[in-house]
C-alpha beads as a LAMMPS data file, in Angstrom:
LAMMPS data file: protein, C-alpha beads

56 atoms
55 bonds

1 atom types
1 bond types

-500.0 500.0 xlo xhi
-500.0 500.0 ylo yhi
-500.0 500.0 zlo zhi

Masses

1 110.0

Atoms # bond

1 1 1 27.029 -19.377 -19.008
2 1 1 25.057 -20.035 -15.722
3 1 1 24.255 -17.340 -13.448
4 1 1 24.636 -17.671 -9.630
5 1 1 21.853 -15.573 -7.732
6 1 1 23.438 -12.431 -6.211
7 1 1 22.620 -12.468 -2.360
8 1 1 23.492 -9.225 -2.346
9 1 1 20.805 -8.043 -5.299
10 1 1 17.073 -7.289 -3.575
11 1 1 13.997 -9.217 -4.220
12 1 1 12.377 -6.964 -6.492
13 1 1 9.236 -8.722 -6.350
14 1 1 9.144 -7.846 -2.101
15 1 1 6.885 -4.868 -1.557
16 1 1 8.825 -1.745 -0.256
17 1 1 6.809 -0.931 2.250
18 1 1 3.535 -2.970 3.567
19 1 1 0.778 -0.652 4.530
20 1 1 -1.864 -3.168 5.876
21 1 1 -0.574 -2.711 9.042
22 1 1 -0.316 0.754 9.361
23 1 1 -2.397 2.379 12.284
24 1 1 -3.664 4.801 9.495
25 1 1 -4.845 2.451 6.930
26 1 1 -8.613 1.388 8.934
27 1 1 -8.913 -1.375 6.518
28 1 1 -12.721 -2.201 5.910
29 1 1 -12.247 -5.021 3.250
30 1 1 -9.800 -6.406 0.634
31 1 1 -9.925 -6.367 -3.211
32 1 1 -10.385 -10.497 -3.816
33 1 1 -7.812 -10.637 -6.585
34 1 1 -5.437 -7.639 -6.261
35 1 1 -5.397 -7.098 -2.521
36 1 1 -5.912 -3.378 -2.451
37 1 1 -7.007 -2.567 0.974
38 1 1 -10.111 -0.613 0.886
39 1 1 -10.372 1.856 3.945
40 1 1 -13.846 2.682 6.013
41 1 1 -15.673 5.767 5.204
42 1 1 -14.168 7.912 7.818
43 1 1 -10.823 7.023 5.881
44 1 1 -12.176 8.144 2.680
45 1 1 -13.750 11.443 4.166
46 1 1 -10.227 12.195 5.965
47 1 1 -8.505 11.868 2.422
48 1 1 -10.660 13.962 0.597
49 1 1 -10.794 16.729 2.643
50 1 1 -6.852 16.489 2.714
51 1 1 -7.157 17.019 -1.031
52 1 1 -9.385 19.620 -0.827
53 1 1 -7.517 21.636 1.329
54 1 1 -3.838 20.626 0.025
55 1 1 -5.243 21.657 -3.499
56 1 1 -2.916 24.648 -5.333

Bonds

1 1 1 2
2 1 2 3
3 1 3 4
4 1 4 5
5 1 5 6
6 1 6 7
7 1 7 8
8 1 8 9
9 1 9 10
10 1 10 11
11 1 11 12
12 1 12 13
13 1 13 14
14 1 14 15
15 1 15 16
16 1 16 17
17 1 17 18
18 1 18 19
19 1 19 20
20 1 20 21
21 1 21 22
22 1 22 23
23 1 23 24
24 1 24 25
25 1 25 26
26 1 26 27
27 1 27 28
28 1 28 29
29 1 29 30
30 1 30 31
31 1 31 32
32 1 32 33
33 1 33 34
34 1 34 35
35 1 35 36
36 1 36 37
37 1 37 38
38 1 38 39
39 1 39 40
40 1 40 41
41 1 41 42
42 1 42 43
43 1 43 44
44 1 44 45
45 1 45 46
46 1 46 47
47 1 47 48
48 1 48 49
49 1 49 50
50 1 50 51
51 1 51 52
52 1 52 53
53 1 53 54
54 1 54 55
55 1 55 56
């Protein structure tokens, strides 16, 4: 039996939400294969100490 594509199924290979673009993200440089943003040291410092304070 042949399958029709469903136009009402999602994509599920369409990223849910695309954070390159957010005014957050301060991205330094890309990961060559994966393209995982990597985020400037004043990024990295702000996350941290967001763990370190958020920390039960």
């Amino acid at each position: 039996m042949h399958r029709r594509n469903n136009p009402n199924k999602k994509n599920i290979m369409a990223p849910i939400e695309n954070h390159t673009t957010a005014a957050w993200a301060n991205i330094e440089d890309m990961k060559p294969f994966s393209n995982v943003p990597i985020p400037n040291e004043t990024e990295v410092r702000n996350a941290k100490e967001w763990v370190d304070t958020n920390q039960k």
